[in-house]
N, C-alpha and C positions, 0 to 999 in steps of 0.2 A: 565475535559477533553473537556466538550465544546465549550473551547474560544482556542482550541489547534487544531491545522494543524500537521496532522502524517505524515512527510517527510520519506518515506523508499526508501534508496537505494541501497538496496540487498536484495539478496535470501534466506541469511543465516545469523546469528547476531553475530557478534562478528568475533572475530581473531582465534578462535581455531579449533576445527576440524570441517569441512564444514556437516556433517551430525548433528553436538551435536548444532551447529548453526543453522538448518533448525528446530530442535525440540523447540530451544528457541524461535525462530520467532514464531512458529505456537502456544506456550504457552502464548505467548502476543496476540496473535489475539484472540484465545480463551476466556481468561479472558476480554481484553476488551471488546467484545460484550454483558457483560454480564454484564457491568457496569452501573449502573441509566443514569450517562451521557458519552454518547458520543463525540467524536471528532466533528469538525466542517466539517473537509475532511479529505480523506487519499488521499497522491497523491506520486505516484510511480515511479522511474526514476532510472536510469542506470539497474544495475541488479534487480533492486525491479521491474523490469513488470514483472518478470518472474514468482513471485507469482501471476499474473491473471491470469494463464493457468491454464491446467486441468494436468499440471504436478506439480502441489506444491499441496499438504493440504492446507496450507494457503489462497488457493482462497477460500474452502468452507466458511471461516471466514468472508472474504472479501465479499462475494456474503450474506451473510446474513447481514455482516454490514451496505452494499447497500440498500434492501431489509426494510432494520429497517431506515432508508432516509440519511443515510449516504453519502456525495457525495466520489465514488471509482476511480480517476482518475490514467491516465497513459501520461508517457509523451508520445508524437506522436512521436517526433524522436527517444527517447530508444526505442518503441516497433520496429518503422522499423530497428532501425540499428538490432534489435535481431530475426527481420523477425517472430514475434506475432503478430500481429497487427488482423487479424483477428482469433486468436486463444485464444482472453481472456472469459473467466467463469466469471469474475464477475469485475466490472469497464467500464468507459466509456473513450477514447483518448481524452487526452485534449493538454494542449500546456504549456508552461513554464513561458508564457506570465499570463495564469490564474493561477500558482504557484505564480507568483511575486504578482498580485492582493489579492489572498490570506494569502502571507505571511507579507501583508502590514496590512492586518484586523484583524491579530491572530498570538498567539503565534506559534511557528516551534519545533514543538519536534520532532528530525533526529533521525532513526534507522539510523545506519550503520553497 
């Protein structure tokens, strides 16, 4: 995982029921933190800021992936368009422009 960029951009994973999708997000952040290696970044966009808030589980994962030197970004325009921007728990705003940077240096493994 750490030559991999974790693209998420949703709050839920998969196609089927939006609540059985929140628990499999939150079983992948779990488990990964718990891996020898980490990601290189996780960087969050459209509906994926919504896990930096203090309304998903997911941010606890996130706020400890950080915490462990993880970089936890958000895209700046998703969080404004979704009006979080000062409401995340764990991650820092970045720009789309430092996604492209990143996904030029490292593999992209997309949640959606």
């Amino acid at each position: 995982m750490q030559n991999k960029v974790v693209f998420l951009t949703t709050d839920s994973l998969g196609n089927g029921e939006r609540e059985l999708g929140q628990q499999i997000l939150e079983t992948f952040f779990t488990l990964l933190k718990q891996r020898e290696q980490l990601p290189a970044a996780i960087f969050c966009a459209n509906r994926g800021v919504l896990v930096l808030t203090n309304e998903s589980l997911v941010s606890v994962h996130l706020k400890e992936l950080a915490d462990q030197g993880v970089p936890v970004l958000a895209c700046a325009t998703c969080a404004d368009y979704y009006g979080v921007r000062d409401q995340l728990e764990a991650g820092e705003i970045s720009s789309m422009g430092h996604f492209m940077e990143l996904a030029a240096k490292y593999e992209v493994m997309t949640l959606a």
